[in-house]
N, C-alpha and C positions, 0 to 999 in steps of 0.2 A: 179470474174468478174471485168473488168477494169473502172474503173472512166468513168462519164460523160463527152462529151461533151458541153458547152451551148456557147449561146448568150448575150450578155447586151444590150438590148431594149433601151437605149438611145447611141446607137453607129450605131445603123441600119438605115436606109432609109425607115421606116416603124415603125408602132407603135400599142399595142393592139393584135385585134385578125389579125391585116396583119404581125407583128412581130412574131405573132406562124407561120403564113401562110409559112414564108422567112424560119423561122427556120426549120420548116419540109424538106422545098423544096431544102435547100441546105445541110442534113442532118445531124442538128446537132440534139443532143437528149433531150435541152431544151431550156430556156430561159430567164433570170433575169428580171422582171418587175420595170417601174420607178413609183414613188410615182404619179409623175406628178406635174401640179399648173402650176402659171404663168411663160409665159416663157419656159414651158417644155412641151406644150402639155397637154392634154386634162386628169383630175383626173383619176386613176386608179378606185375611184369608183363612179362614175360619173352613172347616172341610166342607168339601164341593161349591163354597161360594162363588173364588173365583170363574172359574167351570162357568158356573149356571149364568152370573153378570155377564161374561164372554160370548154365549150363548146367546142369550137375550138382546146383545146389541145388536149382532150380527143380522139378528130374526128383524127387529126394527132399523135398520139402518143407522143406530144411532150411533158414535163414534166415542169410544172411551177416551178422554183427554189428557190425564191427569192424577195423580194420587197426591191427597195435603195429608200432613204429618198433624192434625190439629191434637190429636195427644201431648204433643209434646208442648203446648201451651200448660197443660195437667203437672208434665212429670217437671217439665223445665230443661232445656238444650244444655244449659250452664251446667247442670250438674256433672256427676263422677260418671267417667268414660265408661266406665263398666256396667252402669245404667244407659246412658244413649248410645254409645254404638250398637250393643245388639238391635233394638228399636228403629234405630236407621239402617242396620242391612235387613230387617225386615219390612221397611216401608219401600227401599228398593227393587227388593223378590219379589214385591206384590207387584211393584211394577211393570217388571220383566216380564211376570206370568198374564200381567193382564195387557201387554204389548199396550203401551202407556209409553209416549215419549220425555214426560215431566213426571218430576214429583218437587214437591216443595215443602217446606219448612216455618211457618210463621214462627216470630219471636216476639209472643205477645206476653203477659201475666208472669208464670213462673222460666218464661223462655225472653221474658224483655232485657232487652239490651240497656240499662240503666246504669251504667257507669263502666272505668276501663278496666274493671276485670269480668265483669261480663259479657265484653265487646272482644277481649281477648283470649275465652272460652269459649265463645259463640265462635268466634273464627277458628278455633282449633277443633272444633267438634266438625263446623264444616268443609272445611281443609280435609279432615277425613275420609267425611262422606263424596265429597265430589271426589277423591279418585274413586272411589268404590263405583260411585256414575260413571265415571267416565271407562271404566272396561267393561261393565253393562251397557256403554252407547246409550247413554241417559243424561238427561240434561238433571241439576239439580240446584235448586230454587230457593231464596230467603226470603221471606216475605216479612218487613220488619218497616219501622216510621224514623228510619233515621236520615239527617238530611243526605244533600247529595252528594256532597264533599266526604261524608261518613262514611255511604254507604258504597263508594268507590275505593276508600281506603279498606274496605270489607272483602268487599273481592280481592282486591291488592292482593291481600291478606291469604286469603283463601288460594289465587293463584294456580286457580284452574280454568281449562277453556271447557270445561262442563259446565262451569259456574254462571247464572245467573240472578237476576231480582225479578221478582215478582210484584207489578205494579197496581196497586188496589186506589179507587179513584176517589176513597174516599177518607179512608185511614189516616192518612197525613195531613188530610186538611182538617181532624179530627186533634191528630197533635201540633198543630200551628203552621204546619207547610202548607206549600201549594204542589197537587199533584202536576198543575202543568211547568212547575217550575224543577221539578225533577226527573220529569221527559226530558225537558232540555239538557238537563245536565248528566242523565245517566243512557241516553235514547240506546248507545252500542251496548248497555248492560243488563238491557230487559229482556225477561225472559215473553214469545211470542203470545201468549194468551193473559188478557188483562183482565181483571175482577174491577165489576160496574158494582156501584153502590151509592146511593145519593142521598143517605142520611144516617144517623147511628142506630147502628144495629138491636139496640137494648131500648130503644123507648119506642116501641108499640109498635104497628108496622108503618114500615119504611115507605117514606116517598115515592113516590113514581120517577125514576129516571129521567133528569132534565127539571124536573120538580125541584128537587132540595136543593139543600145551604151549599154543595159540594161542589160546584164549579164543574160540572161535569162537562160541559159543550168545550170550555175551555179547555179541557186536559185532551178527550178528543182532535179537537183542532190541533194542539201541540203533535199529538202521535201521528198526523199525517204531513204535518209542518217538520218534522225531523225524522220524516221518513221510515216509523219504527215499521216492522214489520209486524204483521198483527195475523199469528193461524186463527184465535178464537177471542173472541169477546165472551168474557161468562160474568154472568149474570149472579151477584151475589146479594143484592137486597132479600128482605127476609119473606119468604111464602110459604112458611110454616104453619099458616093460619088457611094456606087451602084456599087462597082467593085467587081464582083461575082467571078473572080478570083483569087483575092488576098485573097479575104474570104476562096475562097475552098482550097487557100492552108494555111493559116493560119489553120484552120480545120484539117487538113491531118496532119500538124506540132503536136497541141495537142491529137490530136488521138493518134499518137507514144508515145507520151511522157505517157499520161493516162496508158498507156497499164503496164507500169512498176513504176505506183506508187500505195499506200497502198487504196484499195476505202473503204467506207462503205456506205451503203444505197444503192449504184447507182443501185439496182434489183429494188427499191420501185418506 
């Protein structure tokens, strides 16, 4: 069976149990959930949210994927432990309670990895959080632009087998990488669901998939040329703007592609 389709809930026009509602409606087969917090909308588990999101997918068939920590772009992962751990065991509960096999981590802004003591709190934060995953039976995710030499010394580091990277198609070729050149070199340390994006996020909306500067066919090809395994492709160009068009065919774009890379899970 071919890879999932998803969504990333903080790229929609819609949020919660109306983000599964969108996803059903425009066919996709799930959805990435955001942590939430200031600034981003209303906590993931905020009373009765989870519940009702749970509900709602169930009722559409849609499949919850995923929980992103995108707050912690806000607070910053570097910071004092007494601010991120509590915030990452409760990105994990949310995960547990929303039967979520990932959650991840970006390390972008006040969470950017910019030099070796940031590279060396970043790893201590997550070193943390992956045992925390890992007796929850949870995979736990960095989603960060460092190269691939770096970002293997990261794991090292971290030194859990909860531990993965979260591969975004267009991020890195945004900071001078190529993202097919860190399939090859990271392929046994991705985590199975990949975020599509084939232009920068912040200037207007985003290209059509296969459209932009991001090399996208090629990183693709890589992920079936090194065998990744892929449950879900989701869809992170920006459709914040409510164009159901360019969504359905962004959609249609990883549909084909899904069809001829390696899945696992995606029957679950």
């Amino acid at each position: 069976m071919s890879g999932l389709v998803g969504l990333a809930e903080w790229r929609l026009p819609a949020a919660g149990v109306e983000a599964v509602r969108l996803a059903a409606a425009v066919g996709a087969d799930g959805v990435q959930l955001d942590l939430g917090g200031p600034g981003r909308g209303e906590w993931i588990d905020a009373p009765g949210r989870i519940d009702a999101v749970r509900a709602e997918a169930a009722r559409r068939d849609v499949r919850l994927l995923a929980v992103a920590g995108n707050h912690f772009n806000d607070v910053g992962l570097t910071c004092a432990p007494r601010i991120v751990r509590p915030l990452l065991e409760r990105l994990l509960d949310a995960a547990v309670a929303l039967t979520v096999p990932l959650v991840f981590v970006p390390s972008f802004r006040r969470s950017a990895i910019d030099g070796p003591d940031a590279f060396a709190r970043t790893a201590q934060a997550l070193r943390w959080a992956a045992a925390r995953a890992e007796e929850r039976d949870l995979v736990l995710a960095s989603e960060n632009v460092l190269t691939g030499e770096r970002a293997r010394t990261l794991a090292d580091a971290v030194g859990s087998p909860a531990f993965r990277l979260v591969l975004d198609t267009f991020n890195p070729f945004a900071a001078g990488l190529r993202a097919d050149a860190l399939v090859a070199a990271l392929a046994d340390l991705l985590a199975d669901q990949i975020h599509l994006k084939d232009g920068p996020p912040d200037r207007g909306p985003s290209p059509l998939l296969g459209a932009g500067e991001g090399r996208l066919e090629e990183t693709v090809d890589a992920l079936r040329e090194h065998r990744v395994r892929v449950r879900a492709l989701v869809l992170e160009n920006d459709y914040r703007d409510g164009d159901a068009v360019r969504l359905g065919a962004d959609l249609a774009w990883a549909r084909r592609r899904a069809e001829h890379l390696i899945s696992t899970g995606a029957e679950t």
